[in-house]
C-alpha positions as CSV (number, residue, x, y, z in Angstrom):
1,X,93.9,25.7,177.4
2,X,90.4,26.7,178.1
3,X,87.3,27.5,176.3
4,X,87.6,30.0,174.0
5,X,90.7,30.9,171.7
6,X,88.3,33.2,170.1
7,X,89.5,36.6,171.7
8,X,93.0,36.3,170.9
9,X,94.6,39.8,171.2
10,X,98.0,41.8,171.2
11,X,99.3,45.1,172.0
12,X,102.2,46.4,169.7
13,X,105.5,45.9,171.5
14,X,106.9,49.4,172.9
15,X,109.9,51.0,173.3
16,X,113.3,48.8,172.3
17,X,113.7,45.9,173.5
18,X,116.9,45.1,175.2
19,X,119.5,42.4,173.9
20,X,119.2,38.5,175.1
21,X,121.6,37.9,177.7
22,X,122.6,34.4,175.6
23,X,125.1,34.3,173.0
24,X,126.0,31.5,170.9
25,X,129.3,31.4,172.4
26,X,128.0,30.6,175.8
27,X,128.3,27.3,176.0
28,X,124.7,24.7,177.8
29,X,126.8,24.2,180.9
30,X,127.2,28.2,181.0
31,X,123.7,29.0,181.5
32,X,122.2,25.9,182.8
33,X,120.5,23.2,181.0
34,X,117.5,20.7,181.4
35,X,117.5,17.3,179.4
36,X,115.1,13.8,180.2
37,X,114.4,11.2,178.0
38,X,112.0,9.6,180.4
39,X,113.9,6.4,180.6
40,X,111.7,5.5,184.0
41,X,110.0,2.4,184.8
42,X,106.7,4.1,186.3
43,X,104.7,7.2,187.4
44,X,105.8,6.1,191.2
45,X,109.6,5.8,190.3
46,X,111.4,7.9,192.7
47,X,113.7,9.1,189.9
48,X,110.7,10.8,188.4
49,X,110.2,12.6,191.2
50,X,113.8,13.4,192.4
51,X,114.5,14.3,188.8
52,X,112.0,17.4,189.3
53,X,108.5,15.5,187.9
54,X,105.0,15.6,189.4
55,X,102.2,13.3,187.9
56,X,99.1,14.7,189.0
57,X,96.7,13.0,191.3
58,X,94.1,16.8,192.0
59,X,91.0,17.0,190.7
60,X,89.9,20.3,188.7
61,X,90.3,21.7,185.6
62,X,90.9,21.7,182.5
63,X,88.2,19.8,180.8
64,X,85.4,17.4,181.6
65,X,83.7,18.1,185.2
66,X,84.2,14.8,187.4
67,X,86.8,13.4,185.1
68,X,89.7,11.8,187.4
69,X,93.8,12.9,186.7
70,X,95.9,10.0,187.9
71,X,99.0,8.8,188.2
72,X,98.6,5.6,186.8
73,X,97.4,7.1,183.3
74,X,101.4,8.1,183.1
75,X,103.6,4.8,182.0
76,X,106.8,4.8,180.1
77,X,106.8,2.0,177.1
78,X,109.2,1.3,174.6
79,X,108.6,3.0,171.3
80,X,110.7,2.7,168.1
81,X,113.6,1.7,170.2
82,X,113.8,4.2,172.8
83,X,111.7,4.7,176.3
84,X,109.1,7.5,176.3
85,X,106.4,9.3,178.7
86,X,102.9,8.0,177.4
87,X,100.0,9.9,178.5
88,X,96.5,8.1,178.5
89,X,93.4,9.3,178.4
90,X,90.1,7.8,177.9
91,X,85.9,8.0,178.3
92,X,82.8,6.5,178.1
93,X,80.6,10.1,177.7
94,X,80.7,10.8,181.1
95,X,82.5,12.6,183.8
96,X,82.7,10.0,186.0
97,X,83.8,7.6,183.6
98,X,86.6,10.2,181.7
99,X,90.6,9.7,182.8
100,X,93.0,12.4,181.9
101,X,96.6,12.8,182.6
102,X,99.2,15.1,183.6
103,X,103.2,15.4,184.3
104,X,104.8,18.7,185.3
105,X,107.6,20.2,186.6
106,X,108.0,20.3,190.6
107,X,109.5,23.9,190.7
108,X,107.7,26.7,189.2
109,X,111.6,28.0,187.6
110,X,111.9,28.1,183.7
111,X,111.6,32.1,182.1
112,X,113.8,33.0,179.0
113,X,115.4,30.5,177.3
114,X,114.5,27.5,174.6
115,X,111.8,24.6,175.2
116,X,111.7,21.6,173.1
117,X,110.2,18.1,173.5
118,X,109.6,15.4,170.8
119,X,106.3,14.6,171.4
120,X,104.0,12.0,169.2
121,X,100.1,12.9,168.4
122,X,97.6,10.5,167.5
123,X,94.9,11.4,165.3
124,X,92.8,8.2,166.5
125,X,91.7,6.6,169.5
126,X,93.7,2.9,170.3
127,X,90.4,1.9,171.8
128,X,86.6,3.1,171.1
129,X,84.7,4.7,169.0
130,X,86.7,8.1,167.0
131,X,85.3,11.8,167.2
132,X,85.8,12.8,170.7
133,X,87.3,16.4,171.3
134,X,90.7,15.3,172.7
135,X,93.3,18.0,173.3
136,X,97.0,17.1,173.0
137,X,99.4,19.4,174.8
138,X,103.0,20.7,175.7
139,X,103.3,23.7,177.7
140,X,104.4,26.2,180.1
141,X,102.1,28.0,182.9
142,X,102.6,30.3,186.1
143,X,99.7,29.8,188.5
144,X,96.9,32.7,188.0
145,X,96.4,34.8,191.4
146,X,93.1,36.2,190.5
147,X,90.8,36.9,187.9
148,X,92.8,38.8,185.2
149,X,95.8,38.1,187.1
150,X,98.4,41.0,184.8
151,X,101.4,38.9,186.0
152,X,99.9,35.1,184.4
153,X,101.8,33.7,182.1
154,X,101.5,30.6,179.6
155,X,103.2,29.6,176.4
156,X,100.9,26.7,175.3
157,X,103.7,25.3,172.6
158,X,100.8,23.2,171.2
159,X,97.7,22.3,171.8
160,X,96.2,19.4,169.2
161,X,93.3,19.0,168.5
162,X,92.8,16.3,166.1
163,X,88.9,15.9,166.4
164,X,88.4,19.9,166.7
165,X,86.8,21.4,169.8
166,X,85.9,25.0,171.2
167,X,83.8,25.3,168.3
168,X,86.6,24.4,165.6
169,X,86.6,21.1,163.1
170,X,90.1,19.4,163.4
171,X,92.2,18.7,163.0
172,X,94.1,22.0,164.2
173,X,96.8,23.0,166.3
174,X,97.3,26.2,168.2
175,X,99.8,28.4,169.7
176,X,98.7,30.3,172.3
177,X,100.7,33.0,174.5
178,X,98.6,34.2,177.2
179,X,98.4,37.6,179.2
180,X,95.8,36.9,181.2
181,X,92.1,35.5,181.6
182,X,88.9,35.2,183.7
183,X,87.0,32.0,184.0
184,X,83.3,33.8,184.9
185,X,82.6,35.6,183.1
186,X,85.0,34.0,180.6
187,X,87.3,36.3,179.1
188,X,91.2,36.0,177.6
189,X,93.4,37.9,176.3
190,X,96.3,36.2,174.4
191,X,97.2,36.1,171.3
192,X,97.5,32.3,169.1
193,X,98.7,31.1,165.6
194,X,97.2,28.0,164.2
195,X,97.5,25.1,161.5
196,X,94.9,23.6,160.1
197,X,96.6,19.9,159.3
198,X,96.9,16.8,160.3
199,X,100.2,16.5,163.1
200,X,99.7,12.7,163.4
201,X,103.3,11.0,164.7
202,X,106.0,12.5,166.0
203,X,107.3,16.1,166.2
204,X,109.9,18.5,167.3
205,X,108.2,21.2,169.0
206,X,110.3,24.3,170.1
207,X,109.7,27.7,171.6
208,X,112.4,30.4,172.0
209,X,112.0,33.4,174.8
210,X,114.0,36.2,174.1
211,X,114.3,39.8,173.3
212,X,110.2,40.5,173.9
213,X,109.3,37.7,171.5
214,X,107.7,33.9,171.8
215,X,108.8,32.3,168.6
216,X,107.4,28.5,168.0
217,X,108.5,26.3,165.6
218,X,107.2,22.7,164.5
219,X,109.8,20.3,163.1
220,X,112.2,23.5,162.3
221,X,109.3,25.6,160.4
222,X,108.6,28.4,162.4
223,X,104.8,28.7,162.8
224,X,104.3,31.9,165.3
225,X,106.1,35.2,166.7
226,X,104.3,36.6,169.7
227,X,105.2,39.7,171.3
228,X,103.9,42.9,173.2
229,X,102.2,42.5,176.6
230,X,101.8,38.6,176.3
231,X,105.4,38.3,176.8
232,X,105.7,35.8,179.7
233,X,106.3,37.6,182.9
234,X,107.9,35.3,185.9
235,X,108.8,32.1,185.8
236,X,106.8,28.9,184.9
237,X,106.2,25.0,184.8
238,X,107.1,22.7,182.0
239,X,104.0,20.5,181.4
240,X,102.3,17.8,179.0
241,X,98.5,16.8,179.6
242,X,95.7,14.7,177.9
243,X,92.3,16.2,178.4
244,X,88.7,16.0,177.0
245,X,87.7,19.5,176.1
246,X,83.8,18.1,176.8
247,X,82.3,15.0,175.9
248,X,79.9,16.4,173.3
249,X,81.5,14.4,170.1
250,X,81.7,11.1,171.9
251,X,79.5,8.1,171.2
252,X,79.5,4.5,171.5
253,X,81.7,3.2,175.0
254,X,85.0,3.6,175.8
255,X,87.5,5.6,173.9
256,X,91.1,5.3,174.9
257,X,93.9,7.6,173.9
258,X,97.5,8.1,174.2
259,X,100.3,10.9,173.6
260,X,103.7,10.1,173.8
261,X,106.8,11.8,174.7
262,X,110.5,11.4,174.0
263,X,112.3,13.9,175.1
264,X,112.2,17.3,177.1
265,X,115.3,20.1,176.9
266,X,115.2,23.6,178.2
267,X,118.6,25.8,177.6
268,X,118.4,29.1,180.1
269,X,119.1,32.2,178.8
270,X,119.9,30.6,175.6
271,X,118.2,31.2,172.2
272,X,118.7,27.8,170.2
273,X,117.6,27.1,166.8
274,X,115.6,24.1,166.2
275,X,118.7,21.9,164.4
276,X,120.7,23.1,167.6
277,X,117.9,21.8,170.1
278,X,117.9,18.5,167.7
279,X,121.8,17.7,167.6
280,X,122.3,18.7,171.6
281,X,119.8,16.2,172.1
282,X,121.4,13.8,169.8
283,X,124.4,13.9,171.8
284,X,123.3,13.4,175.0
285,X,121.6,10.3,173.8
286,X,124.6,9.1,171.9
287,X,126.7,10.0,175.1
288,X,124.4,7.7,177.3
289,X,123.1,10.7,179.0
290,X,119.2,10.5,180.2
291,X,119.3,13.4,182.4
292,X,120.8,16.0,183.4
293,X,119.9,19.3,184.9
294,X,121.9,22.3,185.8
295,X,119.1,25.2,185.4
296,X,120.3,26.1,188.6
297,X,123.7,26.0,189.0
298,X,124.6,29.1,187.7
299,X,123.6,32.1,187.9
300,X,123.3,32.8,184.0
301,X,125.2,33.0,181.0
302,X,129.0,34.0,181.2
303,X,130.4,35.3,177.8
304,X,133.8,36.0,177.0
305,X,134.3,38.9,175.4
306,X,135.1,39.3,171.6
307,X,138.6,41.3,172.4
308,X,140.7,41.7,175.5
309,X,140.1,44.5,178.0
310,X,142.1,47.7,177.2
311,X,142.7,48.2,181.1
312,X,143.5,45.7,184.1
313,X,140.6,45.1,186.1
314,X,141.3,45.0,189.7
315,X,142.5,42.3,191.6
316,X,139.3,42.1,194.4
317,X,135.5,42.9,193.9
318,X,134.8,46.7,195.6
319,X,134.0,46.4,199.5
320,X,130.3,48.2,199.0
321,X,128.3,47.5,196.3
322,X,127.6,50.7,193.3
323,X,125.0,53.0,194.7
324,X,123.1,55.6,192.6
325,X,122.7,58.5,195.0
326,X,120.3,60.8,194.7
327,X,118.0,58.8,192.1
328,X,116.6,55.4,194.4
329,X,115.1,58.8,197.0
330,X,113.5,60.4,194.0
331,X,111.5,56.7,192.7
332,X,108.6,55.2,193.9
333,X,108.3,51.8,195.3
334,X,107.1,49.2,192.3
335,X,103.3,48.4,193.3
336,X,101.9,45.0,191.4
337,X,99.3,46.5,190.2
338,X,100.4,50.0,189.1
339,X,100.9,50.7,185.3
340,X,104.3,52.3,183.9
341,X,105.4,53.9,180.5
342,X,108.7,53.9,179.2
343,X,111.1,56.0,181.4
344,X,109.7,55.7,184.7
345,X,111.9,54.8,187.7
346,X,110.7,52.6,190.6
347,X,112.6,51.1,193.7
348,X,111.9,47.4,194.1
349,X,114.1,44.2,195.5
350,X,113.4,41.3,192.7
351,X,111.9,38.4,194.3
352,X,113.4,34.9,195.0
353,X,111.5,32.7,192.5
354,X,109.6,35.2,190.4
355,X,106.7,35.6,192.6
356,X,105.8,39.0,193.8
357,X,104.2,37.5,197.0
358,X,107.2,35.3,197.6
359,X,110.1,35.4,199.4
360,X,112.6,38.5,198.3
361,X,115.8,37.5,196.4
362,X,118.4,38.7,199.0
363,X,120.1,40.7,196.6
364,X,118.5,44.5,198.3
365,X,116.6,47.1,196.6
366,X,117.7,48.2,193.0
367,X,116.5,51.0,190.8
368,X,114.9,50.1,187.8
369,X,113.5,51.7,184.6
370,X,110.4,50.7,182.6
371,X,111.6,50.2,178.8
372,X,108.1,50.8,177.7
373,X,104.5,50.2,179.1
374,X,104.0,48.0,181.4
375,X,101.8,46.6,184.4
376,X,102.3,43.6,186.8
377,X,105.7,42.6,185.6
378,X,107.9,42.2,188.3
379,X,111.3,44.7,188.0
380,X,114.5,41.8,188.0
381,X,112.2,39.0,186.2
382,X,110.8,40.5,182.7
383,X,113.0,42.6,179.6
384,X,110.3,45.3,180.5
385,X,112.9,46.7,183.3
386,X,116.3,48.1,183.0
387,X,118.8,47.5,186.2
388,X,120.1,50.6,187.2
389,X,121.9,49.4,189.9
390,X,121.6,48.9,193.7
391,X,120.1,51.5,195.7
């Protein structure tokens, strides 16, 4: 998402990776589910917004210095029969005169699970002069608290490019799983796939967390599988944005562009292949469902077991929780920026939301054990910790 892709990296994946807790016998309503179909009548809708949706209106990066991100560059048109989210973006060569656009997700709250949105890219501009560097997104990003941050996370799902940029002729797309970056001096380390083709119209794009590994698929094809450190590490936004990368290519006046989106579904917990993602959205459309959103109603997955239990289980829960004496006095407390190898015991209390600095989850301090290395991933939140019960 910013400017370089060039020092892409990865560390081979330690240790065994621990089992997703999904199944496909869990069923969506199991493990909570996000879908939209954007059927809203404009950015300043109050269903958009009490839906979980934020157009942004802040100033800032990514892209061309000066350029404006409004509201009003969000709209949601008819196209080939069914309401979408059109993004519009547009300049003239300079910052002053260049709009982008943005919609994200309120509540920083989606980890392990599926993604998928059908999103259309355009290759040219509907307005203006062709050429400019144009980037054309869907995406998933924690805030970064810091330079090099080791607790960032972002699964850029795509980023087109259709008219190149960061050096590159277009079109190209990219796939980008970050661990962490610094803007000056600029540095990243992530690591990216990339196709060198033309993604004009509309796609399926889908990304499946699970098990260590960020696998990405375009229109059922899978097209990357990132693992190691870059694994995401707390929870994240869902987002879509429109941006100039500069305004070197551009020439002539105005040049308008759009991106469109149809759909949005994320499935917690639950790895779903791409004809899943497509036939689940398929029937909430045919059921005259346009949203629906229970990421949070459970607290995860619940699946039956494959044969009966061979004793009764009792009748109440236990009046105090398990313990494990003897092993929480012997562990240290987790510290953020500490690193760990596989084996080490530390004491920690998982936060609320997946920030560290946040508010604590309630739940009391827990033993955990590193499954390999690992540094700024919070104990309760990643795969990289094993539970070994409450303290």
């Amino acid at each position: 998402m910013r400017q370089s892709l060039a020092l892409a990296g990865a560390v081979t994946l330690l240790g065994t990776l621990a089992v997703f807790a999904g199944a496909p016998s869990a069923s969506a309503a199991d493990c909570g589910q996000l879908f939209d179909d954007f059927s809203y009548s404009s950015s300043s809708d109050t269903a958009l917004t009490a839906h979980g949706w934020t157009p942004r209106s802040y100033s800032g990066g990514p892209g061309v210095s000066g350029a404006t991100w409004s509201p009003n560059n969000i709209t949601f048109p008819t196209a080939d029969g069914q309401k979408v989210m059109q993004l519009t973006a547009s300049t003239d060569g300079t910052g002053a005169g260049t709009n982008h656009a943005e919609l994200y997700s309120t509540q920083k709250r989606y980890f392990e699970g599926t993604y998928a949105s059908r999103v259309r890219f355009t290759d040219t501009p509907t307005g203006g002069s062709d050429g400019d560097h144009i980037n054309e997104t869907f995406f998933t990003i924690s805030p970064l608290n810091g330079d090099l941050d080791p607790t960032y996370s972002e699964l850029d799902i795509s980023e087109y490019l259709p008219n190149g940029g960061w050096g590159e002729t277009g079109p190209i797309n990219y796939q980008t799983t970050w661990y962490t970056y610094r803007n000056e001096p600029w540095y990243a380390d992530n690591t990216h796939s990339e196709q060198r083709s033309s993604l004009n119209g509309w796609h399926d794009l889908v990304a499946t967390v699970a098990n260590g590994h960020v696998i990405y698929y375009i229109d059922g094809v899978q097209v990357g599988d990132h693992s190691g450190h870059v694994y995401p590490r707390q929870t994240m936004t869902i987002n879509w944005n429109l941006w100039f990368i500069d305004t070197a290519a551009h020439s002539g006046g105005l040049s308008t562009y759009v991106q469109q989106v149809d759909w949005v579904l994320f499935a917690k917990n639950r790895v779903l292949t791409p004809a899943q993602v497509s036939s689940s959205a398929a029937a909430y459309r045919s059921g005259g469902t346009t949203f629906t959103d229970t990421v949070d109603a459970t607290g995860g997955c619940t699946n039956p077991p494959t044969t009966p239990p061979t004793t009764t289980p009792p009748t109440s829960p236990p009046t105090t929780p398990p313990t494990n004496p003897g092993n929480c006095s012997s562990a240290a407390e987790w510290a953020f920026a500490t690193a760990y190898t596989g084996g080490q015991t530390v004491i920690h209390e998982k936060s609320r939301y997946g920030d560290p600095s946040g508010p604590a989850s309630g739940d009391g301090k827990h033993l955990w054990k590193a499954r390999y290395w690992t540094q700024g991933s919070e104990p309760g939140w990643t795969q990289q910790w094993e539970d070994l019960g409450r303290c």
